[in-house]
C-alpha positions in Angstrom: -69.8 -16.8 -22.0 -66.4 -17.4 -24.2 -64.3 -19.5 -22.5 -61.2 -17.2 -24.0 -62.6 -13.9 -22.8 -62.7 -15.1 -19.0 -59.2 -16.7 -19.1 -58.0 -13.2 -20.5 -55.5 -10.6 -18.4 -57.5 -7.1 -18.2 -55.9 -4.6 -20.0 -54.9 -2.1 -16.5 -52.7 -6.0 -15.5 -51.4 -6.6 -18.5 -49.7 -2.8 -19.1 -47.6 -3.2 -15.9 -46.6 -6.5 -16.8 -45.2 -5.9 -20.1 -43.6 -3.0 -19.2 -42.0 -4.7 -16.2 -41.1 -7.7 -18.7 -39.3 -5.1 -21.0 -37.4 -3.2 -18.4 -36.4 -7.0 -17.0 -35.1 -8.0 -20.8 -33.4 -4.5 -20.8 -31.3 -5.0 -17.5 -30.4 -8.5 -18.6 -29.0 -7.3 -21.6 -27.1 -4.5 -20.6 -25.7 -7.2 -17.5 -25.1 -10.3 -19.5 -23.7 -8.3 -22.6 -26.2 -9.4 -25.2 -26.0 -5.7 -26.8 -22.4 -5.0 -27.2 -23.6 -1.2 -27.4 -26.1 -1.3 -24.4 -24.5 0.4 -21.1 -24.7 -1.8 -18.2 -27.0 -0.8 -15.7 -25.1 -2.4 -13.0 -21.9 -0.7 -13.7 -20.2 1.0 -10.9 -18.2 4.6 -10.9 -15.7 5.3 -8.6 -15.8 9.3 -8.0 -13.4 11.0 -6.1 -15.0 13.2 -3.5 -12.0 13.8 -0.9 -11.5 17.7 0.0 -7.7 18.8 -0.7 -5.0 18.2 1.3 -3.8 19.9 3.9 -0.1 21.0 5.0 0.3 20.3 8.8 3.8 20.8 9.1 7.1 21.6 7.7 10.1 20.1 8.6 13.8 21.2 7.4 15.8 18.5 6.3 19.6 17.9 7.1 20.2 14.3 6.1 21.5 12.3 3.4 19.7 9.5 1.7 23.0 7.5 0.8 20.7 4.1 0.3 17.4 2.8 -0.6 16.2 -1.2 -0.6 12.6 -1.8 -1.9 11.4 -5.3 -0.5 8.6 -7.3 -0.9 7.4 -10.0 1.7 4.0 -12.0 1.9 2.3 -11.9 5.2 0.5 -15.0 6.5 -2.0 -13.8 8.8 -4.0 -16.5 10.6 -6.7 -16.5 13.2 -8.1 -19.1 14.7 -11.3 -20.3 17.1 -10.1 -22.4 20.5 -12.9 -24.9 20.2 -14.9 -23.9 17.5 -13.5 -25.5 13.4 -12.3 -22.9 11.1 -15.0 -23.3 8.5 -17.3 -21.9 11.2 -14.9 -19.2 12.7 -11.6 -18.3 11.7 -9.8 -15.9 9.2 -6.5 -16.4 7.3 -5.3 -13.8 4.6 -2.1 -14.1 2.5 -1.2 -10.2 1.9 1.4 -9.4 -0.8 3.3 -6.4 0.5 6.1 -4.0 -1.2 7.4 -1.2 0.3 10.9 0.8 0.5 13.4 1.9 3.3 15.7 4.6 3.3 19.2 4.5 4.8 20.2 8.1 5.6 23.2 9.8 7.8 22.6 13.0 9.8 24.7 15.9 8.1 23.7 18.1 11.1 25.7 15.8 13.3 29.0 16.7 11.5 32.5 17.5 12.3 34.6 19.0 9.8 38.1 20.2 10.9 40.7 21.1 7.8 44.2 21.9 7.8 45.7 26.0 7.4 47.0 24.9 3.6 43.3 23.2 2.9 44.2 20.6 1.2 43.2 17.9 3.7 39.7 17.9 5.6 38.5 15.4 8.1 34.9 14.8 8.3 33.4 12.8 11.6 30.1 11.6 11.0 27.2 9.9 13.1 26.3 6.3 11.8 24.1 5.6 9.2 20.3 4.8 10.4 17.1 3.8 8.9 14.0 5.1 7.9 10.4 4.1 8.5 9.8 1.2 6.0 7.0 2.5 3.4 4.4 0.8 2.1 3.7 0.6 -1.7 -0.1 0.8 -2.3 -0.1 0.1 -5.7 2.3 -2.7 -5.5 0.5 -4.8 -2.0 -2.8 -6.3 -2.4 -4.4 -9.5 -0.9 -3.3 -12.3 -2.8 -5.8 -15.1 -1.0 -8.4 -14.8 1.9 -10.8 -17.4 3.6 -12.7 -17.0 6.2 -15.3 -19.1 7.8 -19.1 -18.7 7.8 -19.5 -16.5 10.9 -16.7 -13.8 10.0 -18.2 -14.0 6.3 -21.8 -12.7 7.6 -20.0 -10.3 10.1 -17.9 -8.9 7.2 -21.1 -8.5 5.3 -22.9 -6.6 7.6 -20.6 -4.8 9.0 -16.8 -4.7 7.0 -13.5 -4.5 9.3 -11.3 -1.9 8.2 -9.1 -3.0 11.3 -8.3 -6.7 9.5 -6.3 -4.1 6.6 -4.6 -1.9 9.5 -3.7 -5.2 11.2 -2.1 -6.4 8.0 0.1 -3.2 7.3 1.3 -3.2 10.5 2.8 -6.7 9.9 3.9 -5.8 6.6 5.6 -2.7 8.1 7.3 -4.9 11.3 8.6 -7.6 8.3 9.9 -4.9 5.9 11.7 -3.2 8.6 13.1 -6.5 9.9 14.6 -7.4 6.5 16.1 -3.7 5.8 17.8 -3.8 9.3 19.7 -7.6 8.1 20.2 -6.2 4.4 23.6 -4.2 5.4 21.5 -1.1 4.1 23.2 1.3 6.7 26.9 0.1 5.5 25.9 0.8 1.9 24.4 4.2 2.9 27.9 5.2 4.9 30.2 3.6 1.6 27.3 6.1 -0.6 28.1 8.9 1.9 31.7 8.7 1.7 32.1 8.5 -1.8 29.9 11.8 -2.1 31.7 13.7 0.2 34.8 12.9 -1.1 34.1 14.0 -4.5 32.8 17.1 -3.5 35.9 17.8 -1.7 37.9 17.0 -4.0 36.2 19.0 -6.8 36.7 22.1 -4.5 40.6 21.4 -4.5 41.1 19.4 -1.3 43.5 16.0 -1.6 43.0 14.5 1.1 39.5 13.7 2.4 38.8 11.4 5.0 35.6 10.4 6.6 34.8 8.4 10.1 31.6 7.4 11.5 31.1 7.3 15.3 
């Protein structure tokens, strides 16, 4: 018997193999590039299957925005194992966060008294407060992350949404921080005043003066 003919692949083996060695050389070059015109078979789509929003309330507003400060702060977040090293357990994440607070007085809060010739009004005013500090999405991301071999595998099987929530909370609590030691509120009330006034005086009034208390 040929020595040839025995070392040969039967023809029902050596279909499936050719085909499975072409469909391999196919995915490699749509992965690896080597056909600039060849899609990649890998490629990912991101499809946007959320339902439309929904209106849960109303609210009237009565306020004046008479300042805005946009910060930006970089949140160290570290957690560490008592006994155990950090390349086995431990997580620490250097977020880049941006966000915005509003300074704002209360209009509804006002007391206006002016005089019989109405040319002079007095306008009492509560102070100036601040607004929820809000997060930028497009401008925060994670600038640096490690985490040691344990956490990896848990991340993997698992994920922990709560590790983001955890990180905009801080973000948030620094934000807010900085806008409250900016002198935000004083620029809002200065903002405020000059509006009013202006307005006043485009009505015909002289003399406008405005307190906060």
């Amino acid at each position: 018997m040929d020595v040839n003919n025995r070392r040969r692949v039967p023809w029902y083996l050596s279909i499936p193999i050719t085909f499975a060695v072409i469909v391999a050389l196919f995915l490699a070059a749509g992965r690896f590039h080597w056909l600039p015109g060849l899609p990649n078979p890998f490629g990912e789509q991101a499809v946007d299957r959320s339902g439309p929003a929904v209106l849960q309330s109303v609210q009237n507003m009565s306020r004046f925005d008479g300042a805005a400060g946009n910060f930006q702060v970089v949140v160290d977040l570290d957690k560490e194992a008592t006994f155990l090293p950090s390349a086995l357990v431990g997580d620490r994440t250097l977020y880049v966060a941006a966000g915005s607070v509003d300074s704002y007085v209360d209009m509804s809060r006002a007391k206006v008294s002016v005089t019989s010739d109405r040319l002079s009004a007095s306008i009492v005013l509560p102070h100036a407060q601040l607004a929820g500090a809000a997060l930028d999405a497009k401008r925060s991301y994670i600038f640096a992350q490690q985490r040691g071999l344990f956490d990896r595998i848990g991340q993997f099987f698992s994920g922990n949404p709560g590790d983001q929530q955890a990180l905009n909370v801080l973000a948030v609590n620094h934000i807010q921080a900085a806008a409250a030691a900016s002198g935000l509120t004083t620029r809002a009330q200065q903002n405020t005043t000059s509006m009013l006034q202006g307005l006043l005086k485009s009505l015909g009034f002289t003399k406008v003066t405005v307190t906060y208390q």
